[in-house]
C-alpha positions in Angstrom: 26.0 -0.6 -97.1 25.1 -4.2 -97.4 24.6 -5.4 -100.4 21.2 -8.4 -100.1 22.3 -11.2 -102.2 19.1 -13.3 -103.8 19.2 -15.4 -101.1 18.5 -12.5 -98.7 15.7 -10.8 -101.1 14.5 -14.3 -101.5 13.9 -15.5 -98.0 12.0 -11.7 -97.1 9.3 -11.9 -100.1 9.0 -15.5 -98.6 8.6 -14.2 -95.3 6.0 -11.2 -96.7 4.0 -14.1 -98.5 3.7 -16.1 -95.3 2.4 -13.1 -93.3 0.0 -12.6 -95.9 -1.3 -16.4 -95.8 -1.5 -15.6 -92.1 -3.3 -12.0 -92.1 -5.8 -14.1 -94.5 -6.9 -16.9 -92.5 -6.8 -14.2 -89.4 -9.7 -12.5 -91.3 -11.2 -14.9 -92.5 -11.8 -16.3 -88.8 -9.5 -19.3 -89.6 -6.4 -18.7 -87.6 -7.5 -17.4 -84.0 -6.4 -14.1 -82.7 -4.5 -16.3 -79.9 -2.8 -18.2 -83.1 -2.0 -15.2 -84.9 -0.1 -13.2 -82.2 2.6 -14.7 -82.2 3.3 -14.8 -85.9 2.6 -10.7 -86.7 4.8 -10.1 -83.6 7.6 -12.4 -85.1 7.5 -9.8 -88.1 7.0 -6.4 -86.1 3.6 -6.0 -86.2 2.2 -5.5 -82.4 -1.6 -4.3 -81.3 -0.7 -1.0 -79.2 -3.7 1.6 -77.4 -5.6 2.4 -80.4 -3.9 0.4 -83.5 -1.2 -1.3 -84.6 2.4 -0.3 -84.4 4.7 -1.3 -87.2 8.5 -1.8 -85.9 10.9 -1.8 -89.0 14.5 -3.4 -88.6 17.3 -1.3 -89.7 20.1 -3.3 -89.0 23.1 -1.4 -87.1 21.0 2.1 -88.6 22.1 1.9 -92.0 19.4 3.4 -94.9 19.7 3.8 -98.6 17.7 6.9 -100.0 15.5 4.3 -101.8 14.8 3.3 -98.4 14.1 5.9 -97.1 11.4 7.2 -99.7 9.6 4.0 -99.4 9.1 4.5 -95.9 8.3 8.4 -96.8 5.1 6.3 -99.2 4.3 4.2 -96.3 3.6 7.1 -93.7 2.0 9.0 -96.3 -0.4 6.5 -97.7 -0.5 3.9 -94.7 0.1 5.5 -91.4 -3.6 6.4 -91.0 -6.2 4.8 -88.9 -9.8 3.3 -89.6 -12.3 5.6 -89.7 -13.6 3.7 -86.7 -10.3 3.8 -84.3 -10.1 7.7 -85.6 -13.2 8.7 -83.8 -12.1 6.3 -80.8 -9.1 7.9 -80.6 -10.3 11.5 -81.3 -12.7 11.6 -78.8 -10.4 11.1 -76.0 -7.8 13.2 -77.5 -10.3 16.3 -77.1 -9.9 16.0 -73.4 -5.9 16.3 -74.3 -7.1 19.6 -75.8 -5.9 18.7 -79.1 -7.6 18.6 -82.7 -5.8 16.4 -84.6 -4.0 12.7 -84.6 0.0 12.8 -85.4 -0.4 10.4 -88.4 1.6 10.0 -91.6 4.6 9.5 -89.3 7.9 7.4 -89.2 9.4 7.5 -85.4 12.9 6.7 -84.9 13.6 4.3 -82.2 16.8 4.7 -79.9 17.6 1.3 -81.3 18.0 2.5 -84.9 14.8 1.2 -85.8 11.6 3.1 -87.3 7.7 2.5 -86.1 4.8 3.6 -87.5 1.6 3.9 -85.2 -1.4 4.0 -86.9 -1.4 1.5 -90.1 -4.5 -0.9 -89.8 -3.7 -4.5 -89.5 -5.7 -4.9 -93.0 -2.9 -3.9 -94.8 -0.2 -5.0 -92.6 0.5 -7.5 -96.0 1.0 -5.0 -98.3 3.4 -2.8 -96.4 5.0 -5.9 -95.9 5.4 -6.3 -99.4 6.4 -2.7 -99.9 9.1 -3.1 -97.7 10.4 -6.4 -99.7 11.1 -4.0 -102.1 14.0 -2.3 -101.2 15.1 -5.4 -99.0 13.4 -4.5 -95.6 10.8 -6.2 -93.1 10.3 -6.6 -89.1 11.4 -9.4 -88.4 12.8 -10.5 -84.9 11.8 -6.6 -84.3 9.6 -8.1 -81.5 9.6 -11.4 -79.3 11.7 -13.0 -77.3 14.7 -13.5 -79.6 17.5 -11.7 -80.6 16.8 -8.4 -82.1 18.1 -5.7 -84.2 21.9 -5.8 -83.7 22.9 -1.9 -83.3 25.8 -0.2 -83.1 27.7 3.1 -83.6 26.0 6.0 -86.0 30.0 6.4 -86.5 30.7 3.7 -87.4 33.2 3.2 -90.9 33.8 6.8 -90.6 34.6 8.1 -87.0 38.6 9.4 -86.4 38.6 7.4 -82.8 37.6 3.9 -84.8 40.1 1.0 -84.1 38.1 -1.4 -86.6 34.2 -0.8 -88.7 32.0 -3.4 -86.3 29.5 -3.3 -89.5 31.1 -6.4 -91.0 30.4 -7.8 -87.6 27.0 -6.4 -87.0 25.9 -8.2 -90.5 27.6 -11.6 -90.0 25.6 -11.3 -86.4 22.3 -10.6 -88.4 22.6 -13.6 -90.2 23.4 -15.6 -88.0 20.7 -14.3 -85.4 17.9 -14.2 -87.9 15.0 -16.9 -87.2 18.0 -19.4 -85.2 16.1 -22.1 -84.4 17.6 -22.6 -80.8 16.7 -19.5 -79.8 13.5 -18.2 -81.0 11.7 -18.4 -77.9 14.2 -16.8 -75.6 13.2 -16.2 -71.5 12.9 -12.4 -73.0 14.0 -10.6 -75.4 17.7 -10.4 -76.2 20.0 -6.7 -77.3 23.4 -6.9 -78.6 25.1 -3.5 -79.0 28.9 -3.5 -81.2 31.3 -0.5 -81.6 34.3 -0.2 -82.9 35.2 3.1 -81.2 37.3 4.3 -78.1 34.3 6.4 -77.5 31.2 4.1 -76.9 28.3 5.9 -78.9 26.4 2.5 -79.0 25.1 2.6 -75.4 27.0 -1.5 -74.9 27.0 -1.4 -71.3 23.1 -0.6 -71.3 22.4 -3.5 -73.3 22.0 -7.4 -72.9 25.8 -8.1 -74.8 28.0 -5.2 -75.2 31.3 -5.7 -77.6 34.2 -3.9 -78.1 36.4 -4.2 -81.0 39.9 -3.9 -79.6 43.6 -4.4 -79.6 45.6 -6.8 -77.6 48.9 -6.3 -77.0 50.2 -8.1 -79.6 48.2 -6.0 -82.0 45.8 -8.3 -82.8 42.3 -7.7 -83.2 39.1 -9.2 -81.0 36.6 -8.1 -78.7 35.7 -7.4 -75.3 32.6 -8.6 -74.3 30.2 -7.3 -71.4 27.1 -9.4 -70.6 24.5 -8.6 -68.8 23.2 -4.7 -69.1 20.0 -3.7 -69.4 17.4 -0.7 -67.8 13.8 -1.5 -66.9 13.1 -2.3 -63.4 16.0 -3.2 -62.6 19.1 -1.0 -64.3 22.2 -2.8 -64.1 25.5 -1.9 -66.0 26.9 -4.8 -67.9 29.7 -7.0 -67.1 33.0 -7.6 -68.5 33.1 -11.0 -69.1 35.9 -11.7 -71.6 38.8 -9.0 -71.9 39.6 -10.1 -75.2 38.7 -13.2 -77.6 40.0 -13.2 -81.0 37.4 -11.8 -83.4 36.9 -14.9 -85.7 35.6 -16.5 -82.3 33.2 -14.0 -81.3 30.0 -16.5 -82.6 31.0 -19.1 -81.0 31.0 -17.1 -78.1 27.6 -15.6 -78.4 26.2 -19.0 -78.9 27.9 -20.1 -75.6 26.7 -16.6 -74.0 23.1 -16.8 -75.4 22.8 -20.8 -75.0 23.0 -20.5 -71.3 21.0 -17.8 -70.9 18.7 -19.7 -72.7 18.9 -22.4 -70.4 18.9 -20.9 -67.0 17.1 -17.5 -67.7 13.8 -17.2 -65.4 10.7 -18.0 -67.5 9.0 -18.2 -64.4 8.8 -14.8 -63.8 8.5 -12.1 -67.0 10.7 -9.0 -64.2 12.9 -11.4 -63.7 13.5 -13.0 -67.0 16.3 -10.8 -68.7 19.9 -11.7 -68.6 21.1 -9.0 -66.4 19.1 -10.9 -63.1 20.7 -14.3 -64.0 24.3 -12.8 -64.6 23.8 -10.5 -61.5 22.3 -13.7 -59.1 24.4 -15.9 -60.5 27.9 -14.1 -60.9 31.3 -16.2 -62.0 28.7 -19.2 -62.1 27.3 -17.7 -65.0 31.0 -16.5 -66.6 32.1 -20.3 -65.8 29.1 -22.1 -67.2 29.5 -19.8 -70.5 33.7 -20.9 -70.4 32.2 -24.3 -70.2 30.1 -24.3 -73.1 32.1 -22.1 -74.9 35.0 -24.9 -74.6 32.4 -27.8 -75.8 31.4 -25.8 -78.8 35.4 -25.3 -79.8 36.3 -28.7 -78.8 33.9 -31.3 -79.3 31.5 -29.3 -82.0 34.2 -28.3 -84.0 33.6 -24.5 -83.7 30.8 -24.6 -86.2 30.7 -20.9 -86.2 33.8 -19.7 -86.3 34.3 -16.6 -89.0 36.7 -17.4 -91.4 39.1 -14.6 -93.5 37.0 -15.1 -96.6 33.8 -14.7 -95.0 34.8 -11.5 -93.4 36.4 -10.5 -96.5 33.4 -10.8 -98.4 30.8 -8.7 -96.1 33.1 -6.9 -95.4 33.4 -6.0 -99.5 29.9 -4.2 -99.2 31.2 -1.4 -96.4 33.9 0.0 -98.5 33.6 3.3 -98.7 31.8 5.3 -101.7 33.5 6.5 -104.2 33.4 10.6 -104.3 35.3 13.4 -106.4 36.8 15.3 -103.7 38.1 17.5 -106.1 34.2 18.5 -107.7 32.6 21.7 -107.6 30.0 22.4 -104.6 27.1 20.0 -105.2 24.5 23.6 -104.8 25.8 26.8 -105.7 23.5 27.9 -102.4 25.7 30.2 -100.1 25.3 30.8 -96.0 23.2 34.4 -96.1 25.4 36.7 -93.9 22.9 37.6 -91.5 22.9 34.0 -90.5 26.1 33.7 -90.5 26.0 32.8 -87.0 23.6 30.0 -87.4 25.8 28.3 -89.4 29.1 28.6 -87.4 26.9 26.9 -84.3 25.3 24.2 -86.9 29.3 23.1 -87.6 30.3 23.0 -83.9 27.6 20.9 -82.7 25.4 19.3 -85.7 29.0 18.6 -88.3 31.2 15.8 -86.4 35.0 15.2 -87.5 35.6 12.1 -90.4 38.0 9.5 -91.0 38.6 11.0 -94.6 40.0 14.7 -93.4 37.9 16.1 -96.4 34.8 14.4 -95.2 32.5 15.5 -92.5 29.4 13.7 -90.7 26.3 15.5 -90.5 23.4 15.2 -88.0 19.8 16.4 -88.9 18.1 17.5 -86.4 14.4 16.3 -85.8 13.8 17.8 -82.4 11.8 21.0 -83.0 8.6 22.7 -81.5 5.4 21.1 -82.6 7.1 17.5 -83.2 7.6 14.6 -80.8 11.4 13.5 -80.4 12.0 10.8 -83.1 9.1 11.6 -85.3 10.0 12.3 -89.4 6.4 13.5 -91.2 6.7 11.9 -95.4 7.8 15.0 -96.8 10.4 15.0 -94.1 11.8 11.6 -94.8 11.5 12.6 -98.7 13.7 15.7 -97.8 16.2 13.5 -96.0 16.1 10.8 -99.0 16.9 13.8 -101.4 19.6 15.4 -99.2 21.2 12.2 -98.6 21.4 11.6 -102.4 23.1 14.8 -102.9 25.1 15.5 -100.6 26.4 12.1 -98.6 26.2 9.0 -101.5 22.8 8.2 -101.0 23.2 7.2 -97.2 21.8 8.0 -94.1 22.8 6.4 -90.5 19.6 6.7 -87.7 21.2 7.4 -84.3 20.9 6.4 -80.8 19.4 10.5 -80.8 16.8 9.3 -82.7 18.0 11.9 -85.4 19.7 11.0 -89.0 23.1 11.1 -89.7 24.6 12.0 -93.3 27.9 9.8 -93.1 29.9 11.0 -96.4 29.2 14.5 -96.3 32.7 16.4 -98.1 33.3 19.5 -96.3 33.4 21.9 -99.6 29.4 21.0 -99.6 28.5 21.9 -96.1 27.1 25.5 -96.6 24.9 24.1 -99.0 23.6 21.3 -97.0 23.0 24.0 -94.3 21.1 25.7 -96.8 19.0 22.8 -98.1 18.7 21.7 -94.4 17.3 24.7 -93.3 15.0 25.6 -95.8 13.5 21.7 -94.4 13.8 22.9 -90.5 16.4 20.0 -89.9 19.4 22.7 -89.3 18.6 23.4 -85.7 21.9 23.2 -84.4 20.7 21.7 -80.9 22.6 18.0 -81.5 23.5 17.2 -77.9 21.9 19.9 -76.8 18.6 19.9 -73.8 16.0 19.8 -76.6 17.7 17.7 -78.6 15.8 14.6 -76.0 15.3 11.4 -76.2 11.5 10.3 -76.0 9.5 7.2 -76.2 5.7 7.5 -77.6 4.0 7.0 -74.1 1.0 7.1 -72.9 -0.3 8.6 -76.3 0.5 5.3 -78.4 1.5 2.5 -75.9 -0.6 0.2 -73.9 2.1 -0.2 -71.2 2.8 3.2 -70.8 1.8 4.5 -67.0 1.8 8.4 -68.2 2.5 10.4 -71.6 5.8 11.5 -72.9 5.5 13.6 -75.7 3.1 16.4 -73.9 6.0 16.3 -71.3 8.7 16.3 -74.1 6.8 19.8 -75.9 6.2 21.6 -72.9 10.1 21.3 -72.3 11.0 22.3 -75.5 8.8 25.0 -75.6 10.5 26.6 -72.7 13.9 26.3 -74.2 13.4 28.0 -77.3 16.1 30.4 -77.4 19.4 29.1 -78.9 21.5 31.3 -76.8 20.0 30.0 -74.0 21.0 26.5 -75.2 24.2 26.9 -76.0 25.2 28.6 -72.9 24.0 25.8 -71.2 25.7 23.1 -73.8 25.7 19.7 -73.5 22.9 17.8 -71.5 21.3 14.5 -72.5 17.3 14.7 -71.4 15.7 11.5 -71.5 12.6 10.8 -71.0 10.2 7.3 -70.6 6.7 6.7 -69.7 6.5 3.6 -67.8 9.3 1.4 -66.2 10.4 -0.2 -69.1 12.6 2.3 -70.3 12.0 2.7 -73.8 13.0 6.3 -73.7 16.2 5.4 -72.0 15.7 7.7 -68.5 18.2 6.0 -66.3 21.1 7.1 -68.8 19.9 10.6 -68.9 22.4 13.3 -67.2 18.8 14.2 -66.4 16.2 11.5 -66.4 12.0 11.5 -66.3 9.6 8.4 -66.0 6.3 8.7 -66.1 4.2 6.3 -63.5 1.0 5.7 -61.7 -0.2 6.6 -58.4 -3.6 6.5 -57.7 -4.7 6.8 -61.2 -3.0 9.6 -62.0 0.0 10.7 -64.5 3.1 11.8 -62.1 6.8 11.8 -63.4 9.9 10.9 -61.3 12.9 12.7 -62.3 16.7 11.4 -61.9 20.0 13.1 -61.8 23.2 12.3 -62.8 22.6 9.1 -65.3 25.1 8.2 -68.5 24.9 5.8 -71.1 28.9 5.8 -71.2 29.8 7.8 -74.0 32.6 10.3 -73.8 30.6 13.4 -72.9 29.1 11.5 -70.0 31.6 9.5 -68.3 31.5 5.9 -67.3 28.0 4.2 -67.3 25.7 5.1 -64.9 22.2 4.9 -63.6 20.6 8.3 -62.1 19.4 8.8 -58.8 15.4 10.0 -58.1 15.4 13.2 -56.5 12.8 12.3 -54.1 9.1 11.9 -55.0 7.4 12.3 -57.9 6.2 15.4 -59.4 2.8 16.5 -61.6 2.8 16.7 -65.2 2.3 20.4 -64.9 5.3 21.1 -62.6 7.8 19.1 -64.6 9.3 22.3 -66.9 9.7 24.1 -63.5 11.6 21.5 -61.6 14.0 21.3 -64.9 13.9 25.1 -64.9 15.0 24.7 -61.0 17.9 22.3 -61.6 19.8 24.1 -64.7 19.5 27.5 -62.2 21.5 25.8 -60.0 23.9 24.4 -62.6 24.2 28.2 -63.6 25.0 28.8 -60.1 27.6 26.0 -59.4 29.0 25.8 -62.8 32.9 27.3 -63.0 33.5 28.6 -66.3 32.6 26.2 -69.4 31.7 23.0 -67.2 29.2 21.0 -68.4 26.0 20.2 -66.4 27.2 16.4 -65.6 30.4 17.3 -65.0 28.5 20.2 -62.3 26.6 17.6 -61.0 29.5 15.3 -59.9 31.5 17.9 -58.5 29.1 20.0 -57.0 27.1 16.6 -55.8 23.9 15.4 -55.5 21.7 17.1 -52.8 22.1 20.5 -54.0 20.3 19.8 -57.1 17.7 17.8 -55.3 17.0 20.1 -52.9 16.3 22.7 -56.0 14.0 20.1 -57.8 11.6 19.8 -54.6 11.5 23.3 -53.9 10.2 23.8 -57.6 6.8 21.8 -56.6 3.6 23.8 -57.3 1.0 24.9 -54.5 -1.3 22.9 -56.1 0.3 19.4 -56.4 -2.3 17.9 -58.2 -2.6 20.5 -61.5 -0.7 17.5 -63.5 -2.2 16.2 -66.7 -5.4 13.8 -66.5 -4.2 10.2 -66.9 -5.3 8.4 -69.5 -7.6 5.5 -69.4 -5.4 2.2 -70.0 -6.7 0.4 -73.0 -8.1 -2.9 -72.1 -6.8 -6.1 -73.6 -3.3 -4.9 -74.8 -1.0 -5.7 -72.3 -0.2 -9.1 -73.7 1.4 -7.3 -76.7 2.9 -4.3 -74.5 5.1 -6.6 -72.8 6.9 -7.6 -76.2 7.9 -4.1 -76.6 
């Protein structure tokens, strides 16, 4: 992992200390709400339905146990609300039918980052502080700049990797963090890196997509796609450049950002992401880029060009760990025989293949019954801290999944791990897998949201229980948002569910056929809407209706996407619309939109 030199540890307790002057005057009436907004949003700290969410960066997904246990303390003693938003917020959650707020949470973001819901803004300062501790913060988690830089969960350790994009990721970090030209971006701006033939970092779905490759000379550099994105409008990036030598790939961004910057609509806050300027625009853009691109070589001297020695030396801080292969079994702990077959399916899908053929990678699973997708309790994130330590050199990786990823696992210690993962309920071997969703908080947290996800998310779950069921069905990526803006990533779904409004009322479209571009899933792909949207209440029965006619279609082994595209579209779809209730209005009761939050929704 990255090492933080004092410079870095010195400019975050700076940036605590300043939140805390500002927090101060905020509460002291001082420093207007208006005035304040801006500054808590520029270190993570939004206003969301009921309290204030918490977004911390993890760059490209990388955690340290130490890490991991501070953010353990902070849902366990600062994930709570104020006694006053509790009873605001519990007495419309009795018309959920539920008893009880999901607090003392950590929720992992498909972005590798982690949110907490419910911390009041009172001591926003001294989580802040907290996190200074083991070198982490929120800043550029929100506003229009450029965010957390993310990137493979693979990534040092994966078979298929050409070259580790963590050097990269970190030299981006710096560079992108508080860049005085572009702090106040049209919108906010993604950049996704992988060094992998398989792309497990989602880069076409994201605002700048790079590629560490080979030309055919050998040498090393990146292609770059511009121009992804979901939301409204879903649009697949862009190659732009099929190959620029890697030392030249920030003077590229600059170029790439830099225009955007100065043609992106600020007119209009649907139209302001990159993808609508690169998709009006076209070459125009991918010339105005070359042009700017050639002034910052030429006549600025290529300020930011990456020299040897630089890469060299961040690169120093992603060598591997050093582990005795050799060593006894890290637990004595065998796999009982009885569940034996537990443990062979936990190896196929939750153990992945390493670089280091005596290594393995190891997904925990935190999709389980009772728990929304992404969500890790304290003791949970203790557990992982303590597993981690053990068993993979005190590191953990958060995934696109929104599970955790042990990287340096050695294959001697995996029935152990099993073992100790099992006895935690983070063994479910349904990686990849139709429960194993991706899910944004919804309705239930966010001011933006149109409808709730998680309610959506259990009831699904809840019907696919049985493993055997599961695995015969294998591999199916479930996504699911509640409003437009895609959070939970529904166009890329192989199947796909937004929530959104009509007439007051929580209804859910559902898309077929989506893929964020990864191996399993083919090229990058939007789904298509099955036709119109469906109650809360119906949804586990129109999914029911789909995979029965995947089992129907399927020849042999197939997978559900691969089904779907032979198969085709309208089959599925006509199964999802036969699936509607007789009573098409038995969804879920909408909840009220909070007034007054939308200014800080539309950061999200």
């Amino acid at each position: 992992m990255y090492q933080y030199t004092d410079f870095d540890r010195q400019f975050i307790r700076s940036r605590a200390d300043q939140h805390r002057d500002q927090l101060e005057r905020n509460l002291a009436g001082t420093l207007s709400d208006d005035d304040f907004r801006p500054l808590r949003l520029q270190n993570g700290w939004y206003i969301q339905r009921y309290a204030p969410m918490l977004r911390v960066a993890v760059p490209y997904g990388e955690l340290a146990s130490r890490q991991l246990r501070v953010l353990a303390r902070i849902a366990r003693e600062y994930d709570h609300p104020s006694k006053e938003v509790f009873d605001k917020a519990i007495g419309t959650q009795a018309t959920w039918g539920t008893t009880h707020l999901p607090v003392g949470y950590g929720h992992f973001t498909t972005r590798q980052n982690v949110q907490f819901n419910w911390i009041p803004l009172t001591k926003s300062a001294d989580v802040m502080d907290l996190l200074a501790t083991v070198d982490m913060h929120g800043i550029q988690t929100s506003g229009n700049c450029i965010r957390n830089i993310t990137s493979d969960e693979l990534a040092g350790v994966a078979p298929d990797e050409l070259a580790d994009p963590r050097p990269f990721a970190e030299i981006m970090r710096q560079w992108s963090t508080l860049h005085p030209e572009f702090a106040f971006l049209p919108r906010k701006f993604k950049i996704a890196i992988t060094g992998a033939t398989a792309d497990r970092a989602a880069t076409y779905w994201h605002d700048v997509g790079l590629h560490l490759i080979h030309n055919e000379a050998g040498e090393l550099g990146f292609r770059v796609l511009v121009g992804g994105g979901m939301g409204r409008t879903p649009v697949i990036g862009s190659v732009i450049r099929e190959f620029l030598p890697w030392n030249q790939i920030m003077n590229y961004l600059e170029a790439v950002v830099r225009v955007y910057n100065r043609w992106g609509r600020r007119d209009n806050l649907y139209k302001a992401r990159i993808k609508i300027l690169v998709k009006a625009e076209g070459q125009r853009y991918i010339d105005e880029v070359e042009a700017e691109y050639t002034q910052i070589i030429t006549a600025d001297g290529a300020p930011h060009t990456i020299t040897q020695a630089e890469l060299d030396r961040v690169t120093a801080s992603f060598v591997p760990p050093t582990l005795d292969l050799n060593a006894a079994p890290a637990s004595t702990a065998k796999v009982p025989a009885e569940r034996q077959g537990d443990y062979e399916r936990w190896l196929k899908q939750n153990v992945a293949a390493h670089k280091n053929p005596a290594l393995r990678s190891v997904t925990l699973s935190y999709k389980r019954l009772g728990q929304a997708p992404g969500d890790a309790d304290a003791d949970q994130l203790d557990t992982a801290a303590d597993l981690a330590d053990q068993f993979s050199a005190g590191e953990v990786r958060v995934t696109h999944d929104q599970n955790l990823l042990l990287p340096w696992v050695r294959a001697i210690d995996l029935p152990a791990l099993w073992v100790a993962a099992s006895h935690a309920g983070l063994a479910r071997s349904n990686v990849r897998l139709l429960t194993d969703m991706i899910a944004c908080p919804g309705g239930d947290f966010c001011a933006l949201a149109n409808a709730r996800s998680i309610p959506v998310a259990a009831a699904i779950t809840e019907r696919y229980q049985d493993m055997d069921e599961l695995h015969d069905l294998g591999e199916i990526d479930l996504h699911i948002s509640g409003c437009i803006n895609s959070c939970g990533h529904h166009h890329s779904g192989h199947i796909g569910i937004l929530g959104v409004d009509k007439d007051g009322k929580e209804w859910y479209q559902v898309s077929l056929g989506g893929s964020d571009g990864s191996t399993l899933s083919g090229p990058a792909l939007a789904g298509k809407v099955v036709g119109p949207s469906f109650g809360a209440s119906e949804i586990p029965g129109v999914i029911e209706a789909v995979l029965d006619t995947f089992r129907k279609e399927r020849q042999g082994r197939e997978t559900f996407i691969d089904t779907l595209r032979r198969v085709g579209f309208d089959a599925f779809k006509v199964a999802a619309n036969a699936a509607r209730l007789v009573d098409p209005h038995a969804e879920l009761n909408q909840l009220p939109k909070a007034p007054g939050y939308a200014r800080d929704a539309q950061e999200a």
